[in-house]
C-alpha positions as CSV (number, residue, x, y, z in Angstrom):
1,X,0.0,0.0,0.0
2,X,2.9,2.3,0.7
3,X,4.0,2.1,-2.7
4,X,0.4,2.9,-4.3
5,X,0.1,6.1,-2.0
6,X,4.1,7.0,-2.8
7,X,2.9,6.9,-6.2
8,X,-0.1,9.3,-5.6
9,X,2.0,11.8,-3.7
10,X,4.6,11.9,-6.5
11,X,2.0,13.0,-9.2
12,X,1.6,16.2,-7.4
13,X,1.1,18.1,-4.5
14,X,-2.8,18.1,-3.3
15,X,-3.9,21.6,-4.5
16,X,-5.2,23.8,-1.9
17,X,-8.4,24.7,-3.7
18,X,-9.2,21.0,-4.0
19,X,-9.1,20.1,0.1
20,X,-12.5,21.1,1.1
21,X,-13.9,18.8,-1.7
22,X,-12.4,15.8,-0.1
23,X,-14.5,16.1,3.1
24,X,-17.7,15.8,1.5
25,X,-19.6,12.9,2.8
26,X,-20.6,11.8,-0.8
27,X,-17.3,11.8,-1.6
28,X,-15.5,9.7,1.4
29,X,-18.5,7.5,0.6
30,X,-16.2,6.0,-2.0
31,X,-13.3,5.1,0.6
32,X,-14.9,2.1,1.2
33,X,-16.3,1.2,-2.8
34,X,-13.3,-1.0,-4.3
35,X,-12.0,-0.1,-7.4
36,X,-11.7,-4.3,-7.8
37,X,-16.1,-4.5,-7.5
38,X,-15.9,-5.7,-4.2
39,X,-13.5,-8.8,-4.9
40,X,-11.4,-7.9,-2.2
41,X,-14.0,-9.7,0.4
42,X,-14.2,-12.7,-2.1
43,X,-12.4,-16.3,-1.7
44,X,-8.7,-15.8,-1.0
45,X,-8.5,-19.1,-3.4
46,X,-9.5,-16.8,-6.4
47,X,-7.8,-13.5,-6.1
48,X,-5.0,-12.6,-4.0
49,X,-4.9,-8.8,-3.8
50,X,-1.3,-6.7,-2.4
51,X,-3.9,-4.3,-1.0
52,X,-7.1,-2.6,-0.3
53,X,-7.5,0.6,-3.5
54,X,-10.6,2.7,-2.9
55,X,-12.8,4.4,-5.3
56,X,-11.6,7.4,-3.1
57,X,-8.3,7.3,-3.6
58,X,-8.4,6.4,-7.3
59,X,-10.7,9.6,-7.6
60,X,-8.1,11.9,-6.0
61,X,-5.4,9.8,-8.3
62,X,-7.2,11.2,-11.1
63,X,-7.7,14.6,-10.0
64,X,-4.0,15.1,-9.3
65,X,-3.7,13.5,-13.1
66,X,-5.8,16.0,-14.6
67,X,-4.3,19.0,-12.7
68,X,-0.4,17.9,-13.1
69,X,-1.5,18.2,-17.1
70,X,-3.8,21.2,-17.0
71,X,-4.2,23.6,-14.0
72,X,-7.5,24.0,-14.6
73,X,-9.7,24.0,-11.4
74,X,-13.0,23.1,-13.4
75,X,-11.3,20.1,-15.5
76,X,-10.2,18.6,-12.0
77,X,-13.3,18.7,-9.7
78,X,-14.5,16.4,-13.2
79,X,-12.0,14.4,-12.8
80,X,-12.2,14.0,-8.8
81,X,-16.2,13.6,-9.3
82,X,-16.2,11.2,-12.0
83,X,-16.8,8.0,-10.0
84,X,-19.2,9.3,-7.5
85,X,-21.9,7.5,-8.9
86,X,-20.3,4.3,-8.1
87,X,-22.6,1.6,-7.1
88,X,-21.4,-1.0,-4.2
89,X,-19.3,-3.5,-6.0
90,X,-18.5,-1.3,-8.7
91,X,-19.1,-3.4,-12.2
92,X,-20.7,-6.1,-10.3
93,X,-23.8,-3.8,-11.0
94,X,-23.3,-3.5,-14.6
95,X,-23.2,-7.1,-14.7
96,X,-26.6,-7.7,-13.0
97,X,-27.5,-4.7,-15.4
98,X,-26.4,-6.9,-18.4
99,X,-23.9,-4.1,-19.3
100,X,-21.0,-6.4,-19.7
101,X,-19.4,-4.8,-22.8
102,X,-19.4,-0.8,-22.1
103,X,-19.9,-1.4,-18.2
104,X,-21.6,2.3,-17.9
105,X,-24.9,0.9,-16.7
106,X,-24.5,3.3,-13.4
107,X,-23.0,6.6,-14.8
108,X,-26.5,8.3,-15.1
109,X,-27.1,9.0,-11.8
110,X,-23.8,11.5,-11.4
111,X,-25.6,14.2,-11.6
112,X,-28.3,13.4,-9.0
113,X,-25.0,12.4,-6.7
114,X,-23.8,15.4,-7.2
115,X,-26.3,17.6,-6.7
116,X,-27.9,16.4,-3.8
117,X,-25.2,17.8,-1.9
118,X,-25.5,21.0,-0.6
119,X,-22.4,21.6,0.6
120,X,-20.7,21.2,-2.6
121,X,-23.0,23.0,-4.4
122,X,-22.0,26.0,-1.8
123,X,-18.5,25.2,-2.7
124,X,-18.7,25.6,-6.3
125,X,-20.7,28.7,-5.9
126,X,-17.3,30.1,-3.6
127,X,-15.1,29.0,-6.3
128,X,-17.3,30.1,-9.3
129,X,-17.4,27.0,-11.4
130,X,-20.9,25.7,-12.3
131,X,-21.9,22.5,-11.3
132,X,-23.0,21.5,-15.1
133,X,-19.6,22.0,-16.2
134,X,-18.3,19.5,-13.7
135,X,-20.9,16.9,-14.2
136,X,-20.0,15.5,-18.0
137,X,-16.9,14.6,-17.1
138,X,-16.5,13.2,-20.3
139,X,-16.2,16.2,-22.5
140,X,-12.6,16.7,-20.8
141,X,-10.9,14.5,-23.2
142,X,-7.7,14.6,-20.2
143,X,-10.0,13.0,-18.0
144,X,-12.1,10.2,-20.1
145,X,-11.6,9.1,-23.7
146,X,-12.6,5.9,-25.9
147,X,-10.3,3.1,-26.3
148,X,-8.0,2.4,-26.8
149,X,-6.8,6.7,-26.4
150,X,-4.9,7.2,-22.6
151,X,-6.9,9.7,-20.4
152,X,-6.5,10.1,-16.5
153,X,-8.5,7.7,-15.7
154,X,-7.4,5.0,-17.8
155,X,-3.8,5.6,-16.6
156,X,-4.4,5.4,-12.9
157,X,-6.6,2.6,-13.2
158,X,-3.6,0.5,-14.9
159,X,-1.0,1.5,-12.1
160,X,-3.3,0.9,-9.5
161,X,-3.9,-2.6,-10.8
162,X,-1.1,-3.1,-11.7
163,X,0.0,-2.5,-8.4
164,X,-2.2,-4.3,-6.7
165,X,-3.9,-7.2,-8.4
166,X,-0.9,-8.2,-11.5
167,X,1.4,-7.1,-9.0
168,X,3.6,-6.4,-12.4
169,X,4.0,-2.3,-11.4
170,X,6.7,-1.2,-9.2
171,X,6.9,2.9,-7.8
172,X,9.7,3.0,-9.9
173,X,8.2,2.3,-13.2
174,X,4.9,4.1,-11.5
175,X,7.1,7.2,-11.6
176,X,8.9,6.6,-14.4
177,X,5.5,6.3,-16.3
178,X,4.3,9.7,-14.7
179,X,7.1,11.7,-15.9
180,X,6.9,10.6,-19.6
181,X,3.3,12.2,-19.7
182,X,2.2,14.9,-21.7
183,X,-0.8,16.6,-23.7
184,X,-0.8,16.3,-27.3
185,X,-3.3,16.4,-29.9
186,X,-4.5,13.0,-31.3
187,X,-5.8,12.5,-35.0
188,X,-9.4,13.9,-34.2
189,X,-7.9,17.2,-32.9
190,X,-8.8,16.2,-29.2
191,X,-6.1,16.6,-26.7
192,X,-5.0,13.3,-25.4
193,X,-2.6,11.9,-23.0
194,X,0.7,11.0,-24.3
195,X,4.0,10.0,-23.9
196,X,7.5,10.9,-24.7
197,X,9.2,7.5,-24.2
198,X,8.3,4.4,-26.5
199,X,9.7,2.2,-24.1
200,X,7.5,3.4,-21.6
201,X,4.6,3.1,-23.7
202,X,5.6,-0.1,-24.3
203,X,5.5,-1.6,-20.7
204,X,1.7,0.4,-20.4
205,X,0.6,-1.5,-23.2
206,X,1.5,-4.7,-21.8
207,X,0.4,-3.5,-18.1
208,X,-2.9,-3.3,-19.7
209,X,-2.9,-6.5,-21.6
210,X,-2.1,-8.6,-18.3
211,X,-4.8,-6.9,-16.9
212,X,-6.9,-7.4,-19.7
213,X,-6.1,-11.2,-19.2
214,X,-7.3,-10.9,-15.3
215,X,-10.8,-9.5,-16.1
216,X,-11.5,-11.6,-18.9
217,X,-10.6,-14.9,-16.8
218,X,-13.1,-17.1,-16.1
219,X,-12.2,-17.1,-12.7
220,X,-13.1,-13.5,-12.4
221,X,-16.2,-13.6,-14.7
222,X,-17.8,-16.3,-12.4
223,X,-17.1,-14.2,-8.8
224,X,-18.2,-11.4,-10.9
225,X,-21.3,-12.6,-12.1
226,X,-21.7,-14.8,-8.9
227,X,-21.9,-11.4,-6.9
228,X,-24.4,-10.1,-9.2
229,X,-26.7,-12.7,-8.6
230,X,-26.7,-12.0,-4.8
231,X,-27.5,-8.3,-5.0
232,X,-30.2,-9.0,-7.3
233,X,-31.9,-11.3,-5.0
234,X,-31.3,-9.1,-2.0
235,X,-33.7,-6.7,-5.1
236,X,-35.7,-9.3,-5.8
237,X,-36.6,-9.8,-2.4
238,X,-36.9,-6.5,-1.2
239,X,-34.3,-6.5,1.5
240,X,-32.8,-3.6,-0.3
241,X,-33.9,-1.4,-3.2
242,X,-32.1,-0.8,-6.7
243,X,-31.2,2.9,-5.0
244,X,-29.7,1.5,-1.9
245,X,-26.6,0.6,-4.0
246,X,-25.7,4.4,-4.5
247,X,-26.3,4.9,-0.7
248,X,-24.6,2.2,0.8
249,X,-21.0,1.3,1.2
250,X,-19.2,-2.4,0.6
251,X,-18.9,-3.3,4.3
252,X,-22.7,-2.2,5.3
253,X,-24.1,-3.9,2.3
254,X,-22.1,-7.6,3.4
255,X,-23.3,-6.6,6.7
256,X,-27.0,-6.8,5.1
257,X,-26.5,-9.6,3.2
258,X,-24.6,-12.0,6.4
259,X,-28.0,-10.9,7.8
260,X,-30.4,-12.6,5.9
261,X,-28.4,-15.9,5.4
262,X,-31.2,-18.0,6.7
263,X,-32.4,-17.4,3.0
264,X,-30.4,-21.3,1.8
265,X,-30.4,-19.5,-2.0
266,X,-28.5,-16.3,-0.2
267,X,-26.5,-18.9,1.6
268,X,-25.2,-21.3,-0.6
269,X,-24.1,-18.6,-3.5
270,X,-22.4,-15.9,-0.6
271,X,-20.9,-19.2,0.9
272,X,-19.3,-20.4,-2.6
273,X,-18.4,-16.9,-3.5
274,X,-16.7,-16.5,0.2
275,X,-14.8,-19.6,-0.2
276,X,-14.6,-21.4,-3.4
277,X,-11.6,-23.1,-4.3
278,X,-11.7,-23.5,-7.7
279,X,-14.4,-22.5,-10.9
280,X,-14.9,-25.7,-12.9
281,X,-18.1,-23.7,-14.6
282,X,-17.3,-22.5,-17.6
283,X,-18.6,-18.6,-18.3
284,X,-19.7,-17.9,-21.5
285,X,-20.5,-13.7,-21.2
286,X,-18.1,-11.5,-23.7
287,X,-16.9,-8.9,-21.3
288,X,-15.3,-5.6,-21.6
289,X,-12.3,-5.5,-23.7
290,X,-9.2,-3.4,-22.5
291,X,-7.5,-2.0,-25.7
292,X,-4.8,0.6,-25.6
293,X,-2.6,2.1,-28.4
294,X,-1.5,5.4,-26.9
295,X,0.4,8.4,-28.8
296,X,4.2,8.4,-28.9
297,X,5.8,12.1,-29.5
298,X,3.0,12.6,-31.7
299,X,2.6,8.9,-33.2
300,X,0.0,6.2,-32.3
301,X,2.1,3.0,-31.1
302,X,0.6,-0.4,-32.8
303,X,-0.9,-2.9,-30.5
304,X,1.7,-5.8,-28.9
């Protein structure tokens, strides 16, 4: 964990403007929503994790991202705001949504997130920005682009994980990977992410293709999916609502569920998913693909 919150110090110094954003309640919400869908309370027989990475933290990653590239107050409140819609269990929900592909099932509700705070509405009014220019976070093209471009939050999600979960990124490379970035413009005149060092670009391509190889197991497909299930019966039988998921955090909603484990459906499936040694079901669901070809000193590198 040290090396993951070395990494976020070295991106940049936490602006001063951006502090009093941090301590809203619908923002520390997110320290305890995973940024691995909850997987880190699974079976320690499927994933073995080198730490706990919050939705919090990999919001404020972002945010120092955005700002390191572009000083712009506005651009960076996106950036910091851009997963506050986050269900518990992340992408579980978009699974249990059907959205296995895009996995953007729960991004509509950002702007109800964010606006039922009043506090940060007072905020933005102090610092002059309006709220509906901090709400799309993707028309900031530094924060969120298509793949297989590099944005912020594409590039902190692949040292994070590959931090934590492909354990195949180091601080040094994490560093090393921060300092090559730049801004450019890519070949639709939008202003990318990119990087001066082909090597470099190089090692993120293949970060992101072991990761790719992670989340398209069939290992993590079935805990995926498995999880799924369980929320929606908690739905289907009214223990919680479809809202409750943008309320709640990770640990209250296992507290809920180690609750009602007299139901022997609610049982048996949190039980396997708790402690399974092994997935001999095969999954057949085409999931998300993780492409990236990012821009070299003004060139797009070709895939691996």
């Amino acid at each position: 964990m040290e090396d993951y919150l070395e990494y976020q110090r070295y991106i940049c110094t936490i602006p001063e403007f951006l502090n009093k954003y941090l301590e809203l309640d619908i923002l520390k919400r997110l320290k305890d929503i995973s940024v691995l869908c909850g997987m880190d309370y699974a079976s320690k027989h499927i994933y073995d994790f080198k730490f706990y990475m919050s939705r919090f933290n990999h919001s404020l990653n972002v945010a120092l991202i955005t700002w390191r590239l572009t000083y712009d107050k506005t651009q960076t409140l996106a950036a910091l705001f851009h997963d506050i819609s986050t269900p518990v269990f992340s992408h579980v929900i978009d699974y249990m949504n059907g959205d296995y592909i895009k996995q953007e099932s729960t991004e509509h509700k950002t702007e109800d997130v964010l606006r039922s705070s009043k506090q940060l509405l007072e905020y933005l009014r102090e610092d002059m920005i309006d709220i509906n220019d901090i709400v799309d976070f993707k028309k900031y093209s530094i924060v969120d682009l298509p793949r297989p471009s590099l944005c912020a939050d594409r590039f902190d999600n692949l040292i994070g994980v590959g931090m934590c979960w492909s354990k195949k990124v180091g601080i040094s490379l994490a560093k090393n990977l921060v300092d090559t970035l730049y801004v450019d413009k890519n070949e639709d005149g939008k202003l990318e992410i990119s990087l001066f060092s082909e090597y470099l670009a190089r090692c993120l391509t293949y970060i992101n293709y072991d990761i790719n190889r992670l989340t398209h197991s069939n290992e993590d497909t079935y805990m995926m999916s498995l999880l799924a299930n369980i929320v929606k019966l908690l739905i289907d039988k009214k223990i919680i609502t479809y809202d409750s998921l943008y309320i709640l955090n990770e640990p209250e909603m296992l507290k809920i569920i180690e609750d009602y484990l007299n139901i022997d459906e609610l049982y048996e499936m949190y039980n396997k998913w708790k402690n399974i040694e092994t997935v001999d079901e095969e999954m057949n669901i085409e999931v998300k693909e993780l492409t990236l070809r990012p821009i070299v000193c003004g060139r797009r590198v070709n895939n691996l």
